[in-house]
C-alpha positions as a LaTeX table, in Angstrom:
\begin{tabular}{lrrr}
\hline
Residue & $x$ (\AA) & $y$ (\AA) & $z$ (\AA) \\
\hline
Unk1 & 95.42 & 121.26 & 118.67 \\
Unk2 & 95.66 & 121.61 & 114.98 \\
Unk3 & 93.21 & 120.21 & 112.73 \\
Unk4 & 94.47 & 118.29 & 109.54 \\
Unk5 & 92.18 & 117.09 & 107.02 \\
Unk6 & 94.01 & 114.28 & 106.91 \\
Unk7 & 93.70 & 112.85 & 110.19 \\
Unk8 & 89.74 & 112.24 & 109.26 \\
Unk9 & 91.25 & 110.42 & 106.15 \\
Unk10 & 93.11 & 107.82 & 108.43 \\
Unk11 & 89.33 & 107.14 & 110.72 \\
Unk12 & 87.86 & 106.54 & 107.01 \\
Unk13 & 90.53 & 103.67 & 105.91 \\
Unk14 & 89.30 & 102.43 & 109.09 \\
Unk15 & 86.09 & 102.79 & 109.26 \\
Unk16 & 85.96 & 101.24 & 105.11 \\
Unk17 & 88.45 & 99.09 & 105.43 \\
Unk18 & 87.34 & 97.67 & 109.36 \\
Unk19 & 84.25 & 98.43 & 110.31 \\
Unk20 & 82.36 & 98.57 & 107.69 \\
Unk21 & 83.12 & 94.50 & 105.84 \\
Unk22 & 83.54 & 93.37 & 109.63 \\
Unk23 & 79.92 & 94.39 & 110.41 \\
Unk24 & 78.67 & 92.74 & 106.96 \\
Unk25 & 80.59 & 89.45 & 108.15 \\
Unk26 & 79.37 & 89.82 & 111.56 \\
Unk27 & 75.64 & 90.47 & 110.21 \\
Unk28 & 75.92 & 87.30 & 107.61 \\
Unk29 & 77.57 & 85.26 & 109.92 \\
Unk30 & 75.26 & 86.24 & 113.27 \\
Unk31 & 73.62 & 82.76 & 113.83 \\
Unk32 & 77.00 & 80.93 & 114.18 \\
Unk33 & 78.59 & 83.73 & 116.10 \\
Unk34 & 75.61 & 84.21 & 118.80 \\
Unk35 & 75.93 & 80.23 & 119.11 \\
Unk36 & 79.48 & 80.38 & 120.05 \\
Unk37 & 78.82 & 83.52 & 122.47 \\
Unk38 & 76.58 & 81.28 & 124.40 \\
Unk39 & 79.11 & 78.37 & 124.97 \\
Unk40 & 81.14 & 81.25 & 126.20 \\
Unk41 & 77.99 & 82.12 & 128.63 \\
Unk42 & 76.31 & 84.80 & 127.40 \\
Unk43 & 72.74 & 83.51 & 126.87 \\
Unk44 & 71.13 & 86.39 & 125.56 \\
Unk45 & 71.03 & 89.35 & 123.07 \\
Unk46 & 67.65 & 90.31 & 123.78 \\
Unk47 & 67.95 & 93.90 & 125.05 \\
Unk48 & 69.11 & 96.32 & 122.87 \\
Unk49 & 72.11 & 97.30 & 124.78 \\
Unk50 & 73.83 & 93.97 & 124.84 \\
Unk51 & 72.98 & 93.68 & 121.28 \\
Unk52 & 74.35 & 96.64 & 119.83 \\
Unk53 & 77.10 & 96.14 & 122.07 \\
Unk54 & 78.31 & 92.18 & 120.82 \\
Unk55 & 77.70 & 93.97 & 117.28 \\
Unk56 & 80.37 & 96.74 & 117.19 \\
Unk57 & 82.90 & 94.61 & 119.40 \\
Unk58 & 82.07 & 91.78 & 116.44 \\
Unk59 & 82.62 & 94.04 & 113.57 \\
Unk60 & 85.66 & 95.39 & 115.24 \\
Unk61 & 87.12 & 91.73 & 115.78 \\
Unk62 & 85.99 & 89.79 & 112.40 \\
Unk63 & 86.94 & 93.34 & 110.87 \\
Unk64 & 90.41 & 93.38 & 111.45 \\
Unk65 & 90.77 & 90.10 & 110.91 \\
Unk66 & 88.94 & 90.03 & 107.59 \\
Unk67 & 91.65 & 93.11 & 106.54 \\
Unk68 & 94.36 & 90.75 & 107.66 \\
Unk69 & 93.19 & 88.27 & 105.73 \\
Unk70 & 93.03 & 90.47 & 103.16 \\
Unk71 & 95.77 & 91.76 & 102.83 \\
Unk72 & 97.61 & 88.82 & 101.37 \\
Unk73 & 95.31 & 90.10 & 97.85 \\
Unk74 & 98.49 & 92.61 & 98.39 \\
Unk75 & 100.52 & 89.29 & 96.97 \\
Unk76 & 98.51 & 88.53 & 94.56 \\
Unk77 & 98.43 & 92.05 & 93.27 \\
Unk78 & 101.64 & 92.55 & 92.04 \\
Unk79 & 102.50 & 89.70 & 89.89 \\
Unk80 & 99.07 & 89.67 & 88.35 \\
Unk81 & 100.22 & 94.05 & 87.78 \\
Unk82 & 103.36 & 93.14 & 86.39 \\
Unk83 & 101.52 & 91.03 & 83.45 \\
Unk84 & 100.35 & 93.98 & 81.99 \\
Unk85 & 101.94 & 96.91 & 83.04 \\
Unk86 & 105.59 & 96.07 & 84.68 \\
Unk87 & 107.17 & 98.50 & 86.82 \\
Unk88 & 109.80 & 99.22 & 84.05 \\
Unk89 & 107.35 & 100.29 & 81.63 \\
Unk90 & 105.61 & 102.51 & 83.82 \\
Unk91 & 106.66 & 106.21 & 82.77 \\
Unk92 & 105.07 & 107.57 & 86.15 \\
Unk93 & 107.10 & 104.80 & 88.38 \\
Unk94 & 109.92 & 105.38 & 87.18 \\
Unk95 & 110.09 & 108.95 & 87.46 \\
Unk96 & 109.26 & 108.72 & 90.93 \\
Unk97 & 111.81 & 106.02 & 91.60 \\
Unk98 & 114.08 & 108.20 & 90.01 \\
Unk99 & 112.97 & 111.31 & 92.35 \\
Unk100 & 113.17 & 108.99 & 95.41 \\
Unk101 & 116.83 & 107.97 & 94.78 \\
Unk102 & 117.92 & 111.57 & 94.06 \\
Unk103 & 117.11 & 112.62 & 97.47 \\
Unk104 & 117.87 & 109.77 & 99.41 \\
Unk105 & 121.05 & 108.43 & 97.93 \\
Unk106 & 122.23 & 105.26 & 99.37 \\
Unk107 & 119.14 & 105.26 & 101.85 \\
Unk108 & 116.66 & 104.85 & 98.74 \\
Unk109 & 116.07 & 101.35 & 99.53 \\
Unk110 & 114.71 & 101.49 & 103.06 \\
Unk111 & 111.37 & 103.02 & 101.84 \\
Unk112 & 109.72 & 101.79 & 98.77 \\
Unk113 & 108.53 & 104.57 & 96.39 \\
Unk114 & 104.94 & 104.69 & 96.96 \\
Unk115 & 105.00 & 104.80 & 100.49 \\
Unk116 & 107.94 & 108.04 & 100.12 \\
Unk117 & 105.26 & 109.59 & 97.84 \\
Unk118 & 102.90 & 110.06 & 100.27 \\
Unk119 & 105.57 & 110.58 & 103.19 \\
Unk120 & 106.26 & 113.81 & 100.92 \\
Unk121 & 102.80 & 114.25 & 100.56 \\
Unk122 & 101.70 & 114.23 & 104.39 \\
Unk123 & 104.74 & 116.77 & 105.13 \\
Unk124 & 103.81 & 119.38 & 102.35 \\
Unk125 & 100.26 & 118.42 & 100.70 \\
Unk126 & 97.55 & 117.70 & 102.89 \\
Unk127 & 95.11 & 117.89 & 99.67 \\
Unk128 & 97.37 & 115.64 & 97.67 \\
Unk129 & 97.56 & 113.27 & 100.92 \\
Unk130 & 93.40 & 113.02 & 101.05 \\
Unk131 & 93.18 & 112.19 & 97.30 \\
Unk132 & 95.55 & 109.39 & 97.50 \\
Unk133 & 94.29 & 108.48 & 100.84 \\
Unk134 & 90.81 & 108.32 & 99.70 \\
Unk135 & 91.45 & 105.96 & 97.18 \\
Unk136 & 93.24 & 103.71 & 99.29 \\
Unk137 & 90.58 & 103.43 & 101.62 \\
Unk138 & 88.02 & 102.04 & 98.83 \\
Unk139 & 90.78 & 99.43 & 97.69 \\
Unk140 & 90.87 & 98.33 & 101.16 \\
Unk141 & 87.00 & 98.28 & 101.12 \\
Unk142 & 86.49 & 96.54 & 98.37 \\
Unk143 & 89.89 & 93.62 & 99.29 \\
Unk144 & 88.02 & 92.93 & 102.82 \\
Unk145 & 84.41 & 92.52 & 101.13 \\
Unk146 & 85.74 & 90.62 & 98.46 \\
Unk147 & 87.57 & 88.41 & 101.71 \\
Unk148 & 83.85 & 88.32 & 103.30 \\
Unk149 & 82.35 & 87.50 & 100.07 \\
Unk150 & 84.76 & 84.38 & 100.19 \\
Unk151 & 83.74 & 83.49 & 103.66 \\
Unk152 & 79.82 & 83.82 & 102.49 \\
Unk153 & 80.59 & 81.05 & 99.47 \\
Unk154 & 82.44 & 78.91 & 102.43 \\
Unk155 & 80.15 & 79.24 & 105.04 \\
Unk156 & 76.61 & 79.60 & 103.50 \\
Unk157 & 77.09 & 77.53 & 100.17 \\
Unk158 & 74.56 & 75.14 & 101.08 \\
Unk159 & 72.06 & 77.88 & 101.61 \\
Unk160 & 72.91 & 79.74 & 98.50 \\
Unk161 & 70.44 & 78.21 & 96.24 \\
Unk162 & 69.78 & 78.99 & 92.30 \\
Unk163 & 70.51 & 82.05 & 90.99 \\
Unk164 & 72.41 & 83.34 & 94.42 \\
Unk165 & 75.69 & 81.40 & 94.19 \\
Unk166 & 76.30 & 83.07 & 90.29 \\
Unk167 & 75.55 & 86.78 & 91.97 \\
Unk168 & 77.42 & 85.92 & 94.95 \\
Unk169 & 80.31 & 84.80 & 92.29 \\
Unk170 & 79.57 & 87.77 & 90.27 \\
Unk171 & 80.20 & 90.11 & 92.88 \\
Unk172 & 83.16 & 88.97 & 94.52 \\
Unk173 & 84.88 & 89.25 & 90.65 \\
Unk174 & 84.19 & 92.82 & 90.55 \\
Unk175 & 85.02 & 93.54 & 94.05 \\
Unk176 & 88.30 & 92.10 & 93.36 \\
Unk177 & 88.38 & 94.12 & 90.24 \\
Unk178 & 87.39 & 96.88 & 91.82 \\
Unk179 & 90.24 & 96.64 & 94.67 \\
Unk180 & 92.81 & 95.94 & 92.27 \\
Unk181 & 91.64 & 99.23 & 89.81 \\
Unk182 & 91.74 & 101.47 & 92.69 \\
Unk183 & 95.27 & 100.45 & 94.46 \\
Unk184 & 96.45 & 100.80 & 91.14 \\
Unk185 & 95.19 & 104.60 & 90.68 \\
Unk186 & 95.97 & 105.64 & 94.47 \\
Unk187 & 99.60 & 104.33 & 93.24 \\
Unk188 & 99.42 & 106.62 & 89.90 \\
Unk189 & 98.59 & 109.13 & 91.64 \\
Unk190 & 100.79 & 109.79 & 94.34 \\
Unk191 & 103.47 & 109.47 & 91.90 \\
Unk192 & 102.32 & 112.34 & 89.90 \\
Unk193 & 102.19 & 114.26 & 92.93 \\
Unk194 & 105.52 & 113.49 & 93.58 \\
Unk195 & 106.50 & 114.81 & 90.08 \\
Unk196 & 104.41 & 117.42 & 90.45 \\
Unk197 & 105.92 & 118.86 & 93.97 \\
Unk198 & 109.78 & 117.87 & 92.43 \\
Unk199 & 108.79 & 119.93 & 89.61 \\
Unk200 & 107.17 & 122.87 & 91.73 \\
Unk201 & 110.60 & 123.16 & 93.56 \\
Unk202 & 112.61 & 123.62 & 90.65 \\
Unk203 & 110.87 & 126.38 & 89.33 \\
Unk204 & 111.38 & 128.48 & 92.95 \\
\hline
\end{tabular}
């Protein structure tokens, strides 16, 4: 079988956009959940293998549900975008709108332009692919944490005492930041690649 670099980019939005905030909200949240698991009759995690076990089947769970969760940021996201840069302003957008209609004609609208970037990306570019890919992978990071971060301040607010609550605060701001800074440049990007491959063919 053929090996694409790309096809380890897809396990890595997985395993940073999954795994990896549903084992922090398993971890923070263990007390509750090994409470629950009980009324459901197991009574013990003592051995290693049971305990490993419940861990990666509850990182799997609470992780896809924490990127479900997540991604209604997605709505949040673009109105808060177009306050400062809307789509009409952006040079790069709407060159790759522009490229997208062009070759699709009256079937431009049943794909929006980001997500025909990287189609044209995945079929010619598998380096341009795992440079847009990679960066969508740590905005999906970041949008879970910053969902588990928000389940922390819910569920352990009477146990974040002092100084905790402000760093717990602190850090889901810049996760959100964070998220929102880096689906913005995995969007930049793949336009420019677009461009860049339109341009590449005219010059053949």
């Amino acid at each position: 079988m053929e090996y694409k670099p790309s096809d380890v980019f897809v396990g890595v939005v997985d395993l940073f956009g999954v795994f990896m905030p549903g084992a922090i909200a398993t971890y923070l949240l263990r007390a509750p959940l090994i409470e629950e698991a009980k009324v459901l009759g197991v009574s013990s995690f003592d051995s290693d293998a049971t305990g490993w076990t419940a861990f990666f089947v509850g990182s799997y769970v609470l992780g896809h549900l924490v990127f479900l969760v997540g991604a209604l940021f997605d709505y949040g996201d673009a109105p808060f975008r177009r306050l400062f840069v809307p789509w009409e302003k952006n040079a790069r957008f709407l060159a790759a709108q522009s490229i997208r209609d062009e070759l699709l004609g009256i079937n431009s609208e049943a794909i929006n332009t980001f997500q025909f970037a990287k189609a044209i990306m995945q079929l010619h570019h598998q380096g341009a692919i795992m440079a847009v890919t990679r960066l969508e992978a740590d905005s999906k990071f970041f949008r879970s944490l910053s969902v588990v971060l928000l389940i922390l301040l819910v569920a352990r607010w009477h146990l974040l005492a002092g100084p905790w609550t402000f760093i717990v605060i602190a850090l889901l701001i810049l996760c959100i930041w964070r998220y929102g800074e880096r689906r913005w440049k995995s969007s930049q990007l793949a336009f420019g690649y677009l461009m860049a491959h339109q341009a590449s063919l005219s010059m053949k």
